[in-house]
N, C-alpha and C positions, 0 to 999 in steps of 0.2 A: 751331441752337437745339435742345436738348432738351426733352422733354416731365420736369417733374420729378414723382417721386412719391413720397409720402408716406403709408406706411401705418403705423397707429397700432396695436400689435402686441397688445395684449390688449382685453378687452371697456371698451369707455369710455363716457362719458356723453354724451347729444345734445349738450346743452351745450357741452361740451370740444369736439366738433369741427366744431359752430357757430361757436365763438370763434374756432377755427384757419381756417374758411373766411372769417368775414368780417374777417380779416387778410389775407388773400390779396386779398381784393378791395377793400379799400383801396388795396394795394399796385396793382393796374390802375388805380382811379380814379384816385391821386395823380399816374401818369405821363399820365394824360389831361389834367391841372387845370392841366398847364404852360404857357406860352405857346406855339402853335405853333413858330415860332422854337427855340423851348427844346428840344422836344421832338422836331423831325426826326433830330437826331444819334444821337438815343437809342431801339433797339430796345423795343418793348412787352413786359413782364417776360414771362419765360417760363410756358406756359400749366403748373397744376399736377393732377394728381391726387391727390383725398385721400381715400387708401381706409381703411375702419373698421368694424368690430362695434358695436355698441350694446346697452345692456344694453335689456328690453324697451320698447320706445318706438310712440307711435301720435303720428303729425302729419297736418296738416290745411292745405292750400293756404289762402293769405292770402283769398283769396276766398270760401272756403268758411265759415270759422271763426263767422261772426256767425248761421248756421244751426243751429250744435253746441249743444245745451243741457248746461245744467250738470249735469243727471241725466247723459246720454249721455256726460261727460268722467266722471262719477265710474266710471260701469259701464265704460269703457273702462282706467281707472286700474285695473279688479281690487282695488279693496280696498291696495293699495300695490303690487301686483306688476310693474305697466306705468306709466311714465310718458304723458305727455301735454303735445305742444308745438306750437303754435300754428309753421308754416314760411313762411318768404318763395317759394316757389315757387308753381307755378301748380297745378292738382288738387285730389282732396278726399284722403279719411283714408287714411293707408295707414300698414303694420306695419315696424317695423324692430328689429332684435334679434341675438339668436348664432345664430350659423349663416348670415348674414345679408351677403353684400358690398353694403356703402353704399358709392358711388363718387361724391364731388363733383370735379366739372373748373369749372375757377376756367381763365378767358383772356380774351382781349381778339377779340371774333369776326372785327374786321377785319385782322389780323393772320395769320389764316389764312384768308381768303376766303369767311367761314364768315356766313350771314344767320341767323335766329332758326328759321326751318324747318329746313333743313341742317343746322343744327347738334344740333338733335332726330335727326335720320336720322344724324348722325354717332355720335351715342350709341347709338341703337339698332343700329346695323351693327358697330357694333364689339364689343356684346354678343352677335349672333349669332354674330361670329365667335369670339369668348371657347369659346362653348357647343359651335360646331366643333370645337374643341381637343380638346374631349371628345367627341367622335362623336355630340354630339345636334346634332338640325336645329330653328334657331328662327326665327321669321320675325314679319312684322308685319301687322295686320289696320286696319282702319276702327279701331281702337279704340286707343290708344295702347300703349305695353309692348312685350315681345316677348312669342312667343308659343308654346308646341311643340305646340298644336291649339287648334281652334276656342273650346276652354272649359278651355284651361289656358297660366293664365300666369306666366311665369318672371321678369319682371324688370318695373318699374314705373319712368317715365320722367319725370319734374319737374324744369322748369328756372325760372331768375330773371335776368333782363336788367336791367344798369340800366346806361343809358351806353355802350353795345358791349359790357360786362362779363357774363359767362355763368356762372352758380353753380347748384349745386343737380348733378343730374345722376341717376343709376342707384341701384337698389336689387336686386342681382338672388341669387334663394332658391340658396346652396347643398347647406345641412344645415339649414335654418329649421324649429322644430316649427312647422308649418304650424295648426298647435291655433288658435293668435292671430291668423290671420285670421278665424276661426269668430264674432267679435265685430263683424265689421265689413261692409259692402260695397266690398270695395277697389277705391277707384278709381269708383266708383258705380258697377259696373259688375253688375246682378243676372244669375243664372243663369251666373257666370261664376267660374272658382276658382282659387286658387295652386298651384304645381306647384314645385319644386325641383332642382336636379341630382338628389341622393338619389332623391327621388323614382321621376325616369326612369332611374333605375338607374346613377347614376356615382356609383360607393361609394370610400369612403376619402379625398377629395380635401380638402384644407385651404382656407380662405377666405383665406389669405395667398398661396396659391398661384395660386389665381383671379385675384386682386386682381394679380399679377404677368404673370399671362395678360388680362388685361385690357387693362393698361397696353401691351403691346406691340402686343395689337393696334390701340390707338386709335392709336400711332406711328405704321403702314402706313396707316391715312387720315385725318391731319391734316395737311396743307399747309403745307410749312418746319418739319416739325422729321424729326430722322433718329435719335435715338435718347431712350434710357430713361435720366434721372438722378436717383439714390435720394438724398435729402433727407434729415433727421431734423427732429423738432417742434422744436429748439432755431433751427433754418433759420429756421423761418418767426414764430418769436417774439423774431427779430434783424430783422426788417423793421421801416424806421423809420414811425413809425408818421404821420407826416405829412411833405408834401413842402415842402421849404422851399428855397427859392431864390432868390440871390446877389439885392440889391437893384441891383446894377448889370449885372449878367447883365438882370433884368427890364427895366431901363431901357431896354437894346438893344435888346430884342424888341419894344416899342414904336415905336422908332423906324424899325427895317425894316421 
């Protein structure tokens, strides 16, 4: 099994690759929705990475959002400059934009041995070691994200289970004008601030290039897959979009 990845190559909308995640995870749900019977023959779709830019965007864990008030989504709108999306993950407000790798992993967590903690530590380990690549050291505290000190942090972590299915994932600052956090408490987290590659001094690198050092590293610690294969969006808007299965096929399944 390959890890597939999907990176969407210019600056795009929440939305657009919102829609492209929650086709991914249908495509998990539908092979769950089968009768057992049905479904032992058939391996769990392959887990995907779906890496992206956003033009400026502020979201808000599904838990959070009934705290937001409508002044606070307008001041965060900028007057039209930043969007504003209410997300099915877990967390409060945080910033997404250019400069910016958003990495959503879309898999089936039993499939790779993976429980809802672990699979948080597997996201964040695999960003430290992204940031390896580039001779920074990041690490993780009490506090979610990663981290390269006590009050600067690199990458912000929100995931969404539903069913064994794992969506949502990494947001970690490459070249981000770090300005657009100046708006928010990211993460709720006060006396604490954003950091970026740039930042810490890795100049020149591209977010596609990240995004490709990312993917390799989550290969080396995810459980049954051995290698990286690159997708395009036409991939993943040829997934049927429900599963439908033989009424004599179902018949059997019953009857075992």
């Amino acid at each position: 099994m390959h890890l597939q990845h999907l990176h969407l190559p210019s600056l795009t909308s929440y939305a657009r690759a919102s829609d492209l995640q929650a086709l991914l995870v249908r495509h998990h749900l539908n092979q769950k929705a089968l009768p057992r019977t049905l479904r032992l023959p058939k391996p769990a779709p392959p887990p995907t990475l779906l890496t992206f830019q956003t033009h400026p965007t502020y979201t808000c864990g599904r838990r959070e959002i009934s705290t937001i008030s409508p002044e606070q989504i307008a001041y965060l709108r900028a007057n039209g400059a930043a969007e504003f999306h209410p997300a099915l993950r877990g967390g409060q407000i945080t910033f997404h934009g250019p400069g910016q790798l958003t990495g959503y992993v879309i898999l089936s967590l039993d499939a790779h041995g993976l429980r809802p903690a672990t699979f948080v530590r597997f996201l964040e380990l695999s960003v430290i070691d992204a940031c390896q690549n580039y001779g920074l050291k990041g690490f993780t505290t009490e506090n979610p994200g990663v981290w390269v000190s006590e009050e600067d942090k690199i990458a912000s972590v929100g995931v969404h289970l539903r069913r064994g299915v794992a969506s949502h994932g990494v947001a970690l600052n490459v070249s981000t004008d770090l300005g657009w956090f100046d708006r928010i408490v990211a993460c709720g987290l006060f006396g604490k601030k954003a950091t970026s590659l740039e930042r810490e001094g890795v100049s020149g690198v591209e977010v596609v290039d990240v995004a490709a050092a990312l993917a390799a590293c989550m290969v080396e610690r995810l459980d049954g897959v051995s290698g990286v294969e690159k997708i395009e969006e036409k991939d993943v808007l040829a997934l049927p979009a429900e599963t439908r299965v033989d009424a004599n096929e179902l018949e059997k399944s019953k009857m075992n």
